[in-house]
KOLTI-942806 format. One line per 2 residues: number of its first residue (from 1); for each residue z, y, x of C-alpha. Coordinates in nm, 2 decimals, always signed. Layout:
BEGIN
NUM> Z/Y/X  ...
***
This chain:
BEGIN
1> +17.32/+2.30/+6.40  +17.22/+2.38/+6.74
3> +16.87/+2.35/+6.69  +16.91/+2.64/+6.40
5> +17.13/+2.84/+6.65  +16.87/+2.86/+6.85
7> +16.58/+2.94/+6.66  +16.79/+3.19/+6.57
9> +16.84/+3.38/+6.84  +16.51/+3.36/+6.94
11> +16.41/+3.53/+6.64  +16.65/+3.80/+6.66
13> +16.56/+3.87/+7.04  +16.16/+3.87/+6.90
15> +16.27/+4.17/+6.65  +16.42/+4.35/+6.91
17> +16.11/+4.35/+7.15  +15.90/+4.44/+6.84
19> +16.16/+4.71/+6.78  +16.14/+4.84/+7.20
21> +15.73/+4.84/+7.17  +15.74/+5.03/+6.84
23> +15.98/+5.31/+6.95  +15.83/+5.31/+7.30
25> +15.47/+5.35/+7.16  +15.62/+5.64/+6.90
27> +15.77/+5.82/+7.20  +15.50/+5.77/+7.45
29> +15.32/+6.12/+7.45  +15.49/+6.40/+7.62
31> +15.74/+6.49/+7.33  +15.54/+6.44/+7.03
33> +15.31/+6.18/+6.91  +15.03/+6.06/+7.06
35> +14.67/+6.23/+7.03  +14.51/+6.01/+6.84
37> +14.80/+5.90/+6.57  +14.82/+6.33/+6.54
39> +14.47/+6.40/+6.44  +14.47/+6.04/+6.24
41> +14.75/+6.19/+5.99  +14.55/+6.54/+6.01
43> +14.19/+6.40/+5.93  +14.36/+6.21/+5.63
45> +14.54/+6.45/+5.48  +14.43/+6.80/+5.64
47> +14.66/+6.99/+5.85  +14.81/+7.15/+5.54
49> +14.87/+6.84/+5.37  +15.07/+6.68/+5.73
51> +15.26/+6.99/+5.78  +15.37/+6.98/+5.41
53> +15.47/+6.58/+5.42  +15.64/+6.63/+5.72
55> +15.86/+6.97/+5.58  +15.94/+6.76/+5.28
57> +16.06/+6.45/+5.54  +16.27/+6.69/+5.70
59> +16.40/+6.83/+5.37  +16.59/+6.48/+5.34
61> +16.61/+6.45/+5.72  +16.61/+6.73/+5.93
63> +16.64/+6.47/+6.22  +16.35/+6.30/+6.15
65> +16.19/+6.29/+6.47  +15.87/+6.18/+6.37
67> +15.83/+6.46/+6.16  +15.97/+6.69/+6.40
69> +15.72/+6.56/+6.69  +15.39/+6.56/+6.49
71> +15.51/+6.97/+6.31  +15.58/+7.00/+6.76
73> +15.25/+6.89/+6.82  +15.06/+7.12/+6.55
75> +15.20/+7.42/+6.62  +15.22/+7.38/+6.98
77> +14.84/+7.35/+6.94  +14.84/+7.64/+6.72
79> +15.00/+7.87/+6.92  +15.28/+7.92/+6.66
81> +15.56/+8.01/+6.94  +15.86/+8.11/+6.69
83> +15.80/+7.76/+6.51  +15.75/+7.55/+6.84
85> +16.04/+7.70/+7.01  +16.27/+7.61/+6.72
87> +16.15/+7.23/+6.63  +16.20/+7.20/+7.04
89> +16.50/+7.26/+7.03  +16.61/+7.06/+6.75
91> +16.43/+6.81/+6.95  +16.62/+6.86/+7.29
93> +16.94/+6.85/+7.09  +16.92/+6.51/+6.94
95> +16.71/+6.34/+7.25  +17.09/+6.21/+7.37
97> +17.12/+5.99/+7.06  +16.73/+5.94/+6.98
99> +16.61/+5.75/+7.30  +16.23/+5.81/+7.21
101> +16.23/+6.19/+7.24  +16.16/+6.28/+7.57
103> +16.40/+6.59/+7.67  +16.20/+6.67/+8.00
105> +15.92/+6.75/+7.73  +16.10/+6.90/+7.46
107> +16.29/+7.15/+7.74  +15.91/+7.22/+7.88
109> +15.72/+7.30/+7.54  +16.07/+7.50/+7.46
111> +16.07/+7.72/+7.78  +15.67/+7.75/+7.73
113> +15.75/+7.89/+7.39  +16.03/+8.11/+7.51
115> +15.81/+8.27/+7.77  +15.52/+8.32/+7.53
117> +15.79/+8.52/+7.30  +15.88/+8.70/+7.59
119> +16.25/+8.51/+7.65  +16.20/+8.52/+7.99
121> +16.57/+8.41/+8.09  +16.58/+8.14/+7.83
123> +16.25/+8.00/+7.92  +16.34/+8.00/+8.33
125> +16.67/+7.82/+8.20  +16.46/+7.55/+7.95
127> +16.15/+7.48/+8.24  +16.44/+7.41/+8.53
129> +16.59/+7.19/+8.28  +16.30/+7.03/+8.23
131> +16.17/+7.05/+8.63  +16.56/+6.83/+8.68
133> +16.47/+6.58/+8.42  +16.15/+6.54/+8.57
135> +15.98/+6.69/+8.90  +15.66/+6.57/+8.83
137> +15.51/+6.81/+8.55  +15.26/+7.09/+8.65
139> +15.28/+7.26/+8.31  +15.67/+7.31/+8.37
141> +15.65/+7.40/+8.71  +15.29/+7.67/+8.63
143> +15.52/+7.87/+8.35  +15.86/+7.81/+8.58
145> +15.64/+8.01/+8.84  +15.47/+8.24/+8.60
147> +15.82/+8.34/+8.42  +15.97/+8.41/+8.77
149> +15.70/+8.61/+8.86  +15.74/+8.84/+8.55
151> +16.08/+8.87/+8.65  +15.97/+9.01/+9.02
153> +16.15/+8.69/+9.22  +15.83/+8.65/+9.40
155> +16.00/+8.41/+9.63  +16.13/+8.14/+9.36
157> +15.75/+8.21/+9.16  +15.61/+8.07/+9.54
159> +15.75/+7.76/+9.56  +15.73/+7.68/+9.21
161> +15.31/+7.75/+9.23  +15.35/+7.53/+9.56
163> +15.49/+7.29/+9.39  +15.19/+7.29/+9.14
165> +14.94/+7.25/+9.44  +15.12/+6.93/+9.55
167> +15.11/+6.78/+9.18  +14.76/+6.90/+9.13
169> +14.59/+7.00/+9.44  +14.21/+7.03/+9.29
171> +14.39/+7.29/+9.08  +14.19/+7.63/+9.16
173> +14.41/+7.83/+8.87  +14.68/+7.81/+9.09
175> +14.58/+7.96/+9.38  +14.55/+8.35/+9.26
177> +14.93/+8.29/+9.14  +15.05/+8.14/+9.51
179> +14.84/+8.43/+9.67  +14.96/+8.70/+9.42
181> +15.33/+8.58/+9.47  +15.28/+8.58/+9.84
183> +15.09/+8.89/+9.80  +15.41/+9.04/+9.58
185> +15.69/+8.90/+9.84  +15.51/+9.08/+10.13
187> +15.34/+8.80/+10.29  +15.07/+8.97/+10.32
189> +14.94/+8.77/+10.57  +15.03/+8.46/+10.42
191> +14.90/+8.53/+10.11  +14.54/+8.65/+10.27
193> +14.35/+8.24/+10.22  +14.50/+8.22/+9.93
195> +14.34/+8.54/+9.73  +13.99/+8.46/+9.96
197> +14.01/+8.10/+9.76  +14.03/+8.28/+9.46
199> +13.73/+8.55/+9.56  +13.53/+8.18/+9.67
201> +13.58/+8.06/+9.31  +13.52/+8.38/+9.12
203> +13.38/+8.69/+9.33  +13.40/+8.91/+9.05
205> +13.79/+8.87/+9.02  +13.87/+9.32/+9.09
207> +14.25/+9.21/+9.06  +14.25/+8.97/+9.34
209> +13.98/+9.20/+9.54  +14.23/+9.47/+9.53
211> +14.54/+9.31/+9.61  +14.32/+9.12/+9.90
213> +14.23/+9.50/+10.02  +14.57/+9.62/+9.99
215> +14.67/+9.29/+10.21  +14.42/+9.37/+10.50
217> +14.58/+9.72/+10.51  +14.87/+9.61/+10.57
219> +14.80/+9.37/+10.85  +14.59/+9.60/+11.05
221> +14.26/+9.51/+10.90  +14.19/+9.85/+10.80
223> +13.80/+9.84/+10.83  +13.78/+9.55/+10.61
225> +14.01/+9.72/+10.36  +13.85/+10.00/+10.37
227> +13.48/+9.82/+10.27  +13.69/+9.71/+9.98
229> +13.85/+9.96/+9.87  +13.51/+10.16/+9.88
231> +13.36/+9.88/+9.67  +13.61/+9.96/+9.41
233> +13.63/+10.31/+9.38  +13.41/+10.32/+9.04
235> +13.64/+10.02/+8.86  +13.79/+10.14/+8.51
237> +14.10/+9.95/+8.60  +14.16/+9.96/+9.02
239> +13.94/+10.24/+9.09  +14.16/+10.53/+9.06
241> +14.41/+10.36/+9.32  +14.13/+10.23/+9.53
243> +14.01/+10.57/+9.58  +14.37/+10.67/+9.68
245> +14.36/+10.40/+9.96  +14.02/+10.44/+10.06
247> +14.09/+10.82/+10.14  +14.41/+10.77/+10.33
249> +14.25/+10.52/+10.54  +13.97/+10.81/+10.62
251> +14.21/+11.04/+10.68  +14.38/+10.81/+10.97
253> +14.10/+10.82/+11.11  +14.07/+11.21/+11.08
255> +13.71/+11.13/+10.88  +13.82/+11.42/+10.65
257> +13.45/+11.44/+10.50  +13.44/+11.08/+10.41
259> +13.79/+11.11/+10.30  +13.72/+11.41/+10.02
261> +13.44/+11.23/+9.90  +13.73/+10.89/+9.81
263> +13.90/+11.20/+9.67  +13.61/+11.37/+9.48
265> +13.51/+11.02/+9.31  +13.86/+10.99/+9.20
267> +13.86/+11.31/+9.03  +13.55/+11.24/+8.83
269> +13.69/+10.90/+8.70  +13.83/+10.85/+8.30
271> +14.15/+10.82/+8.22  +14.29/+10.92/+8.57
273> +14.67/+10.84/+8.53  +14.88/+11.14/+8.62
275> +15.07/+11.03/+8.94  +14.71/+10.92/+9.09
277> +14.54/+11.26/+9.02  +14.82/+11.47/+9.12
279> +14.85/+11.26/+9.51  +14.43/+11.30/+9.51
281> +14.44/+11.64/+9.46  +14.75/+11.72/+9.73
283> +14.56/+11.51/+9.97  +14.21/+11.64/+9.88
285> +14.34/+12.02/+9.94  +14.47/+11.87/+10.27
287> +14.19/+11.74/+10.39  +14.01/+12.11/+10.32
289> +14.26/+12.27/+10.51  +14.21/+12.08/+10.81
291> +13.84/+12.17/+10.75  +13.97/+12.52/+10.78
293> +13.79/+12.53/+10.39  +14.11/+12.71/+10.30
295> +13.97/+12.88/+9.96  +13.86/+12.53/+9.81
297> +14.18/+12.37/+9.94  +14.34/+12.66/+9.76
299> +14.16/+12.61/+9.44  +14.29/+12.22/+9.43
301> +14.65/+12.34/+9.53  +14.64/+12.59/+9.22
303> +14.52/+12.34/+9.01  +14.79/+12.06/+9.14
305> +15.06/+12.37/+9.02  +14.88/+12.35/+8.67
307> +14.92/+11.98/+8.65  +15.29/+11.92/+8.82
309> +15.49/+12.20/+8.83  +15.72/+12.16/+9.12
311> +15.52/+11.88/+9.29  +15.66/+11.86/+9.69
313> +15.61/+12.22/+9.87  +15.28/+12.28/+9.66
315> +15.45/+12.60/+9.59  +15.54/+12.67/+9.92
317> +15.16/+12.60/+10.04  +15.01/+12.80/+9.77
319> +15.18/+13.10/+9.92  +15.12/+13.02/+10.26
321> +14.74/+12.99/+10.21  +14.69/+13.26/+9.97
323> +14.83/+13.48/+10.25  +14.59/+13.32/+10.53
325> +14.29/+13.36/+10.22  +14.31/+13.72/+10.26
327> +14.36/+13.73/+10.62  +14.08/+13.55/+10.84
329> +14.20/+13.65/+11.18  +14.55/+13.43/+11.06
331> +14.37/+13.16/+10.93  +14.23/+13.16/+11.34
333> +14.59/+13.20/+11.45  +14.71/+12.88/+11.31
335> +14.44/+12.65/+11.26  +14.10/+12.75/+11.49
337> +14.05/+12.55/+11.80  +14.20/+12.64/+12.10
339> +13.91/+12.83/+12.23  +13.88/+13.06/+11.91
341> +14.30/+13.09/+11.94  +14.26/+13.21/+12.30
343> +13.96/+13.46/+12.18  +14.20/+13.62/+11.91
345> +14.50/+13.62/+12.15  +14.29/+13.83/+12.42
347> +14.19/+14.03/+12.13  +14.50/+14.08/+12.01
349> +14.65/+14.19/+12.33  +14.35/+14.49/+12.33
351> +14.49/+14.61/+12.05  +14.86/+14.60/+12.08
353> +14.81/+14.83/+12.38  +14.50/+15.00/+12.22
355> +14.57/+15.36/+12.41  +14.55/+15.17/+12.76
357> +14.30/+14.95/+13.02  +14.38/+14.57/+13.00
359> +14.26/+14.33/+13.28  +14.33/+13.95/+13.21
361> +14.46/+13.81/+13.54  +14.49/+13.47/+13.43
363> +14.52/+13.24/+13.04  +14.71/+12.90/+13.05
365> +14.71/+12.69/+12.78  +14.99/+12.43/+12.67
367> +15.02/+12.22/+12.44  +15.24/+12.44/+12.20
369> +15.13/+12.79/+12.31  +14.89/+13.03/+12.55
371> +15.04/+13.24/+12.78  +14.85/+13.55/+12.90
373> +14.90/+13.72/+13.22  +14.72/+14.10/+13.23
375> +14.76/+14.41/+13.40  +14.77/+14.72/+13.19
377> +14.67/+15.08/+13.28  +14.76/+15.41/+13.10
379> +14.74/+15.73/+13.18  +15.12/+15.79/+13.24
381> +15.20/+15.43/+13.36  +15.05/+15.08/+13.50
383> +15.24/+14.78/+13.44  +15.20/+14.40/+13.48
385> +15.28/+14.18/+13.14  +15.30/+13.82/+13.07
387> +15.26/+13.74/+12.68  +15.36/+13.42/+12.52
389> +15.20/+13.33/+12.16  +15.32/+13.04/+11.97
391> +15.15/+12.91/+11.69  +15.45/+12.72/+11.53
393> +15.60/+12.85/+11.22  +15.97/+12.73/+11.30
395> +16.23/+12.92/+11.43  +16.25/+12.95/+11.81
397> +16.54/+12.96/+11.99  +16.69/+13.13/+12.30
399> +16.59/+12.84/+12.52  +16.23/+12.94/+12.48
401> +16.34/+13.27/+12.57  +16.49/+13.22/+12.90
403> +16.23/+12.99/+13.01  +15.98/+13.29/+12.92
405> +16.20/+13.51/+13.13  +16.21/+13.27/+13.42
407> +15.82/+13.25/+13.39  +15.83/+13.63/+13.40
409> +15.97/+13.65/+13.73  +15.83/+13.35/+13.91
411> +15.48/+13.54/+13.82  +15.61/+13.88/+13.92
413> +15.55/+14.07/+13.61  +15.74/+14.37/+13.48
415> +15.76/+14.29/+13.13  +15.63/+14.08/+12.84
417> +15.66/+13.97/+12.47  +15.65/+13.62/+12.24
419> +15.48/+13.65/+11.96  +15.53/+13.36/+11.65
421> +15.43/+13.29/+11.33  +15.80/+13.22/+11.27
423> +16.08/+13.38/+11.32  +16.36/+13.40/+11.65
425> +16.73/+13.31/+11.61  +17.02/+13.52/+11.69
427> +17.06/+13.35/+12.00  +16.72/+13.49/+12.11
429> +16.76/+13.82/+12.01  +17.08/+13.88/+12.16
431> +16.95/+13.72/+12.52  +16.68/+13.97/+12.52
433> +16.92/+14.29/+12.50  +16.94/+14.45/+12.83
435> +16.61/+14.27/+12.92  +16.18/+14.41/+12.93
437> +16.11/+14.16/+12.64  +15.98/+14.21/+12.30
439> +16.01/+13.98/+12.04  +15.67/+13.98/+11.76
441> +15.77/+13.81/+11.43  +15.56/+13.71/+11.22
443> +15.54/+14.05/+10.97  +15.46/+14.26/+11.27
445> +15.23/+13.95/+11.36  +14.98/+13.96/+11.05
447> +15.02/+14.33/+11.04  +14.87/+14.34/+11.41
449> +14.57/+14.06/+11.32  +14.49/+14.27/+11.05
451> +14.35/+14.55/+11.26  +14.19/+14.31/+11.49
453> +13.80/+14.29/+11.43  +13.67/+13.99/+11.60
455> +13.29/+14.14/+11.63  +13.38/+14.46/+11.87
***
């Protein structure tokens, strides 16, 4: 009786390890069936025929995990998102009572179905499900990053790339996702070996170039930018922006030729989005205008009006310049050199006493205005006059005025004015009552330039 006992449980102990082998071969690929046993059932039958079988299995069995893992495996290969994110989850459902479905495999192909559909959340929520179960799967961790980096956390999208590089670090893919998350975070620094790796592995990468650009600007590397940006500016995709950049690196450096011509290229490009083309042409015009090219920065100021109504003090500028357009001695006024400034101030002076002998005595230049000191002759009186012009076009206060006053008297003169392209506040007008000072706004200003002809 013993003997039989024995044998007996022998036996039964024999089924059960047969029983172990078998379910741990069935469950030995990643969450469906192995490779090999997949495209065995496929070359038999033909992929129809195996999905087919399988549909009618689950027809009496809609548990049959088999079934479930080799229909996974197909359309997983296929591509078929909708189909593999619901046989997934069927799959992650029942792994707590079917020991040979592997859940940190049904949660990943889940969450890379769900973020192929779009279901960003749920696919963040399946991959860290799966990333728990098991830390050691790149694919989990690549889309984990890749689905926080369509939702903008840039920081989480890091460290789940970073974790890709420790699983796999001959990996290449990953490094234009740890640089562009870097990149994205505002490491800029950080993410600068990153992007190069990329540029090492495939130069022709304009995405990566750009950002890479954009990166160097921002950490003081503006002459490297700047050779990339210029490299860029005739790209369908980054060469509308890369223009942008490359001018308003000229213009720091007051190169406002080079800086038109970023401009100019940008104009000429296809399909130049609207919020590019209207900040090329408000910068181009700019850049005329401090040329002193104020019809052609006109023209692109017009233009900018056409295109967006409203845009910043456009409207304000057009107005401005049109005035200095028709008035070249004002154009001198506020934007000539100081040397051409002093010119039309002496000249200016000639004329506003026009009936009398003027003698300059002395001209001193600061930084925000000239002063003229002059004796003037007449035939009924002879004076001494200091003159203050200021090329600012905000109102000036009394302050100004008293200091002009003091100036008046430490230079013994009898009298003076200010003149501004602005206007005076109250304050200054009511210290000047009582007192041999005349305040020039800027009407009686332009009116004044207007006579003046620079060639007498």
């Amino acid at each position: 009786m013993v003997p039989f006992l024995i044998a007996a449980i022998v036996g039964v102990a024999l089924i059960v390890v047969i029983i172990l082998i078998a379910g741990g071969r069935k469950g030995k690929n990643s969450g469906g069936k192995s490779g090999s046993k997949l495209e065995n059932s496929i070359s038999k039958k033909g992929k129809l025929g195996t999905i087919k079988e399988m549909e009618k299995k689950l027809a009496h069995n809609p548990h049959d995990v088999d079934a479930l893992q080799t229909l996974g495996d197909i359309y997983f290969n296929d591509a078929n998102w909708d189909k593999v994110n619901s046989i997934y989850k069927t799959l992650f459902d029942i792994s707590t009572v079917h020991l040979n479905v592997k859940a940190d495999i049904a949660a990943q192909r889940m969450g890379i179905a769900c973020f192929q559909l779009d279901k960003i959340d749920e696919a963040i929520n399946m991959l860290m499900l799966s990333a728990k179960k098991n830390p050691e799967l790149f694919e989990t961790h690549y889309y984990l990053g890749r689905a926080f980096y369509k939702k903008e956390v840039y920081d989480k999208a890091f460290i789940c790339f970073k974790k890709c590089k420790q699983i796999s670090p001959e990996n290449t893919e990953v490094n234009q996702y740890v640089g562009m998350a870097l990149f994205k975070a505002g490491k800029y620094r950080e993410s600068l070996p990153f992007l190069k790796r990329v540029l090492d592995e495939a130069p022709d990468n304009k995405e990566v170039l750009y950002d890479m650009a954009v990166a160097m600007s921002e950490c003081a590397m503006g002459d490297k930018a700047l050779k990339l940006f210029m490299h860029l500016r005739l790209d369908p995709q980054f060469g509308p922006q890369a223009c942008l950049e490359s001018g308003k690196l000229h213009e720091k450096a007051k190169d406002f030729p080079n800086a038109i011509q970023d401009y100019e290229i940008a104009m000429k490009l296809e399909n130049l989005p609207e919020p590019i083309a209207v900040q090329v042409l408000y910068k181009c015009a700019q850049c005329y205008i401090q040329q002193n090219n104020i019809t052609k920065g006109l023209a692109l100021l017009k233009q900018l009006q056409n295109l967006h109504a409203g845009y910043k003090d456009v409207d304000a500028l057009v107005a401005r310049y049109s005035e200095l357009n028709q008035n070249q001695n004002l154009q001198t006024y506020l934007l000539s050199g100081t040397s051409d400034f002093v010119a039309l101030c002496r000249k200016f002076v000639a004329t506003y006493y026009k009936d009398a002998f003027v003698k300059v005595e002395d001209v001193n230049v600061a930084s925000e205005s000239v002063e003229i000191i002059c004796n003037i002759e007449s035939n009924k009186w002879e004076n001494k006059q200091l003159m203050r012009f200021y090329r600012t076009q905000a109102p000036i206060g009394d302050i100004y005025i008293r200091d002009f006053h003091a100036k008046m008297r430490d230079s013994k003169c009898d009298s003076g004015f200010v003149a501004t392209m602005g206007s005076f506040s109250e304050s200054a007008h009511k210290y000047t009552e009582g007192r041999p000072i005349d305040l020039i706004e800027k009407d009686k200003l332009c009116s004044i330039l207007k006579k003046i002809n620079m060639f007498n």
